[in-house]
C-alpha positions in Angstrom: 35.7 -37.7 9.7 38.6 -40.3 10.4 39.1 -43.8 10.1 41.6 -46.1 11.0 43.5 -47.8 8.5 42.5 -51.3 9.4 44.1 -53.6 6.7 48.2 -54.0 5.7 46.9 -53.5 2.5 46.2 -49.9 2.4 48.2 -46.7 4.0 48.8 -47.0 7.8 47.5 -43.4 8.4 43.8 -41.6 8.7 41.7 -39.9 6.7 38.5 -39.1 5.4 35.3 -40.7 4.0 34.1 -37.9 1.5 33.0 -39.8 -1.5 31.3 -43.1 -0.3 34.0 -44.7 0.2 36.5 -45.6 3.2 39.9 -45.1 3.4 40.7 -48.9 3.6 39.3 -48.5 -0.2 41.5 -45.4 -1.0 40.4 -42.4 -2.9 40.2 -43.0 -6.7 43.4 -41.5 -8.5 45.5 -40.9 -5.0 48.1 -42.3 -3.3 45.7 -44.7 -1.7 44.7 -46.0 -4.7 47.5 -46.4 -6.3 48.6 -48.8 -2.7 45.4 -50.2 -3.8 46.3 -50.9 -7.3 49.7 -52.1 -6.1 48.3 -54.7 -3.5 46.5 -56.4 -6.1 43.8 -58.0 -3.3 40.8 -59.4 -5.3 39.6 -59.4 -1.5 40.0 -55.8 -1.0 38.9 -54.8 -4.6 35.4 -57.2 -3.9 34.8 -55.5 -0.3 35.2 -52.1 -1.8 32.5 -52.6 -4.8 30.2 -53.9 -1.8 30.7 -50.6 0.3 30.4 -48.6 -3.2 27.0 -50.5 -4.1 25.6 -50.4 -0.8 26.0 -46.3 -0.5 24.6 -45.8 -3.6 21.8 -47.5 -3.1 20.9 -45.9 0.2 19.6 -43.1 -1.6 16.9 -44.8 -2.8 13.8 -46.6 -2.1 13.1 -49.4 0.8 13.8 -52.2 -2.1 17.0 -50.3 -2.9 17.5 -50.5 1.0 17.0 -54.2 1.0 19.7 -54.7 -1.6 22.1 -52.1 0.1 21.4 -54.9 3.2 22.3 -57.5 1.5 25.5 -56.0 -0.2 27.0 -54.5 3.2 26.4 -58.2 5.0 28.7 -59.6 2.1 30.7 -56.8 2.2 31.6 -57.6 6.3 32.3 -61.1 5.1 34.5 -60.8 2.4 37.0 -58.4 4.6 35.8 -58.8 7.8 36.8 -55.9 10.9 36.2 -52.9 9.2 33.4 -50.4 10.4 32.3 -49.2 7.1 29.6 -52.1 6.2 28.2 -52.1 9.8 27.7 -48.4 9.1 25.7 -48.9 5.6 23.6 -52.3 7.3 22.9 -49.7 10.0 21.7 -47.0 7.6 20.0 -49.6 5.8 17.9 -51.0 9.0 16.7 -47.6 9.5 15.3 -47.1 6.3 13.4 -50.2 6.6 12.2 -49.4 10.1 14.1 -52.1 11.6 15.5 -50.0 14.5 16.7 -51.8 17.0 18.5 -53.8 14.9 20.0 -50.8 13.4 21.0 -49.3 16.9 22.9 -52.8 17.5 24.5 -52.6 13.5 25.6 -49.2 14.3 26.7 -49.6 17.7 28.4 -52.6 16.5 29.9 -50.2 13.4 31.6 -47.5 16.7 33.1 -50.3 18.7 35.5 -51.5 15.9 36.3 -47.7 15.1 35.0 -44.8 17.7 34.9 -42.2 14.6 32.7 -44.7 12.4 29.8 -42.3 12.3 31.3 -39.1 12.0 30.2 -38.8 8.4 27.4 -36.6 8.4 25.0 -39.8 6.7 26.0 -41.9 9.7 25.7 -39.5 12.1 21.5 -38.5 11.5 20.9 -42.4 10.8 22.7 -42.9 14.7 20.5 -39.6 16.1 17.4 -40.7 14.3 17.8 -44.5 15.7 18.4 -43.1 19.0 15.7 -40.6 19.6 13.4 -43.6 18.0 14.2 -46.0 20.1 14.0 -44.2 23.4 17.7 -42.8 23.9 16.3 -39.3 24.2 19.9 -38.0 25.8 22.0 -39.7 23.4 19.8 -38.4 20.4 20.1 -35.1 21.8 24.2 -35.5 22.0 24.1 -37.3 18.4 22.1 -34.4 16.8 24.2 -31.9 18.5 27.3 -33.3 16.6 25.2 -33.0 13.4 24.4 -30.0 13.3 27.9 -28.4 12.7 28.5 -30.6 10.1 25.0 -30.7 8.2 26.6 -28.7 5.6 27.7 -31.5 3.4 24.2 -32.7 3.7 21.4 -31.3 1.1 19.4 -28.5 2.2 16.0 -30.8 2.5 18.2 -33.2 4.9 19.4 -30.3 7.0 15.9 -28.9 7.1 15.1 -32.4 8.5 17.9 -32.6 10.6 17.7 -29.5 12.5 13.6 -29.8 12.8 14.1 -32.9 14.7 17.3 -32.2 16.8 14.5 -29.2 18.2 12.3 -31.7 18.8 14.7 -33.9 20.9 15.9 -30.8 22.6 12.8 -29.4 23.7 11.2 -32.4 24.4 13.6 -34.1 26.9 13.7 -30.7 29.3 13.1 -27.5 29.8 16.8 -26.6 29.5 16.9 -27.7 26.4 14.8 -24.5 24.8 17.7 -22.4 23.9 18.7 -25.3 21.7 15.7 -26.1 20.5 14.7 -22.3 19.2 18.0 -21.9 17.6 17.6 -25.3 16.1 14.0 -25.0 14.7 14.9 -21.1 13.5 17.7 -22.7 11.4 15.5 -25.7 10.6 12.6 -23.0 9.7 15.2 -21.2 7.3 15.9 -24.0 4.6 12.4 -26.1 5.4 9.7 -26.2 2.9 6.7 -27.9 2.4 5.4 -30.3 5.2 8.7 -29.8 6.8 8.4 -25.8 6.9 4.6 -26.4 8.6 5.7 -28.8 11.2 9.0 -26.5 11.6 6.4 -23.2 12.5 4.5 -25.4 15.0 7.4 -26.6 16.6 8.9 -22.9 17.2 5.9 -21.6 18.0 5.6 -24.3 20.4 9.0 -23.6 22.0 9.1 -19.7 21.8 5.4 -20.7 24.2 6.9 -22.8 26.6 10.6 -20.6 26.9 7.5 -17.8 27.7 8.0 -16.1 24.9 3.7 -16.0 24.0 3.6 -13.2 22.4 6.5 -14.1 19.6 4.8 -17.8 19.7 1.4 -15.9 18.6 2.7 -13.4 16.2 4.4 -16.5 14.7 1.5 -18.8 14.3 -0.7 -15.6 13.0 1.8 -14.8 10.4 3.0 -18.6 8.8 0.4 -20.9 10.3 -1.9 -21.7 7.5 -4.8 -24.0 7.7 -5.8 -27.2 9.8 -2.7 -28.1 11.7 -3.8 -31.0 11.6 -4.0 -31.8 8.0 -0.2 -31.1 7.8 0.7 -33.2 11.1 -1.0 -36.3 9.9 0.9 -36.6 7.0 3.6 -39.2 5.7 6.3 -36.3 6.1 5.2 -34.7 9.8 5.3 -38.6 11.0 8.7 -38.8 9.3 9.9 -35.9 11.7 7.9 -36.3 14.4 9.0 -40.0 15.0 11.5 -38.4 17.0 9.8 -37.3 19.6 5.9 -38.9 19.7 4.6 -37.1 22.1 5.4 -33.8 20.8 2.3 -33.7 17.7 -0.4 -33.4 19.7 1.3 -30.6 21.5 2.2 -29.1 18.3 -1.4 -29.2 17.1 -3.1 -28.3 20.5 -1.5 -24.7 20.5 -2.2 -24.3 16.9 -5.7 -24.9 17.3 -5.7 -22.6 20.6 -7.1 -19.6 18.3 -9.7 -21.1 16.1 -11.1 -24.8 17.7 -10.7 -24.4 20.8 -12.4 -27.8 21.6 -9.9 -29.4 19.2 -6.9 -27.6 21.1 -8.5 -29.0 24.6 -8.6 -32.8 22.7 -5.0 -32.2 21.9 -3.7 -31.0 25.1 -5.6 -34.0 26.8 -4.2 -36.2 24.4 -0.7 -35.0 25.2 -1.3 -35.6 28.4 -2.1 -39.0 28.3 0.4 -40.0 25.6 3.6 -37.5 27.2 4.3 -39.6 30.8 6.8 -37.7 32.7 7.3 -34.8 29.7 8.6 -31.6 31.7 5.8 -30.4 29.7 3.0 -31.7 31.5 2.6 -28.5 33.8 2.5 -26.3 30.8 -0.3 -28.0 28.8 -2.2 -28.4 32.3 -2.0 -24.6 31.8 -3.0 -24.2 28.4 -6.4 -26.2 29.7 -7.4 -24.7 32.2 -6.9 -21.2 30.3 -8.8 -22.6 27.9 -11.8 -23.3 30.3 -15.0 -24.8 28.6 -16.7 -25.7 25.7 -17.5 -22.2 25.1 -16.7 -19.1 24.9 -13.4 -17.4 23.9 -10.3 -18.7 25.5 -7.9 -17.1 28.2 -4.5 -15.5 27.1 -2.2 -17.9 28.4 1.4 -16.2 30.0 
């Protein structure tokens, strides 16, 4: 990820934000440093303790997120123009739920410098404030930059990551299902816990809709344990889900398909009342009908 050098103070060239901090704040023992050290700006040295403090307390809880607020707004006004602290107020709006003021932070952050959330941190805060504020296409585009470079990410935040970007793939249309399977088999691969549950549903529901039943099935047979909805009611399913509402109840309709069937037709129907235009609409019409009453066993749905 490159920035531009912004400032007189540091080296006129780009670089990359590896460590927490940005190349206007130089890496610690290099040649930018050492233009650092040489400048001698109290500004600069201030601005760069900000950006330090509010990135390490991003990783922690909403009162750590508060503070990280408060440090990357001071930050912006000791050495104004530089993307960096409308990055970390972004991040930090997100983590308190605040997201359209994130969006406008971190929109803000890509107008002063169009490679400002190419760090992998950025990048899921922008895909996550996207797909959670309605910008299904540009979440979808976001996530798709991710993915490639979830690496530097730990493996629960790429589990994350690639559970939701299938979310947003296979939730905004129908062409989006090659996506979303490779996504959510990835996503499935590191998940655990919560994550690995809502991961299962999710490919189970996309393998259905791409009309691959029988490989949805066998899936949901083999690592679909329990209640669905026990696991997608909880803090961590919301978490993931968030991206893409509408797309629990689906998940828990064709989870309950084999065992409660009048909870499966409650779910469908709520899909369809919560989903509006959803390409999906057809398909849980489907899943209904084959359902057919209150009783009896269901029809194999194709």
């Amino acid at each position: 990820m490159t920035w531009l050098f912004a400032s007189t103070l540091v080296l006129a060239q780009a670089t990359t934000w590896t460590t927490g901090r940005p190349p206007e704040c130089g890496d610690p023992g290099g040649r930018a440093g050492n233009v650092w050290e040489r400048a001698k700006s109290p500004e600069l040295r201030r601005y760069c303790d900000l950006v330090a403090s509010a990135s390490s307390k991003l990783a922690g809880t909403a009162a750590m997120a508060e503070a990280a607020l408060a440090s990357a707004h001071e930050a912006d006004q000791v050495l104004p123009g530089h993307a960096a602290p409308l990055v970390l107020e972004g991040r930090a709006l997100a983590s308190l739920g605040r997201l359209e003021d994130a969006l406008k932070a971190l929109t803000d952050a890509r107008a002063r410098d169009a490679a400002a959330l190419d760090d992998p941190l950025a990048l899921v805060a922008w895909a996550r404030v996207l797909a959670r504020t309605g910008h299904t296409d540009a979440a979808a585009e976001a996530y798709r930059a991710l993915l490639p470079r979830a690496s530097a990410m730990s493996a629960t935040e790429r589990a994350s990551a690639s559970v939701e970007a299938g979310l947003v793939a296979m939730a905004r249309s129908a062409g989006g299902l090659d996506e979303a399977v490779a996504a959510l088999r990835e996503g499935l691969r590191e998940a655990q816990d919560e994550t690995q549950a809502v991961a299962v549903t999710a490919l189970a529901l996309a393998l259905d809709r791409r009309g691959d039943a029988d490989e949805s099935r066998a899936l949901l047979v083999e690592r679909g344990k329990g209640d669905p909805r026990t696991v997608l009611t909880s803090t961590r399913a919301g978490e993931l889900l968030a991206v893409a509402p509408a797309e629990g109840s689906a998940l828990a309709a064709l989870a309950l398909e084999s065992s409660d069937r009048g909870g499966a037709r409650d779910a469908w129907e709520k899909y369809l009342a919560a989903a509006g235009t959803s390409p999906w609409a057809a398909h849980a019409r489907a899943h209904l009908a084959a359902l057919g009453g209150n009783h009896g066993p269901a029809r194999r749905i194709r």
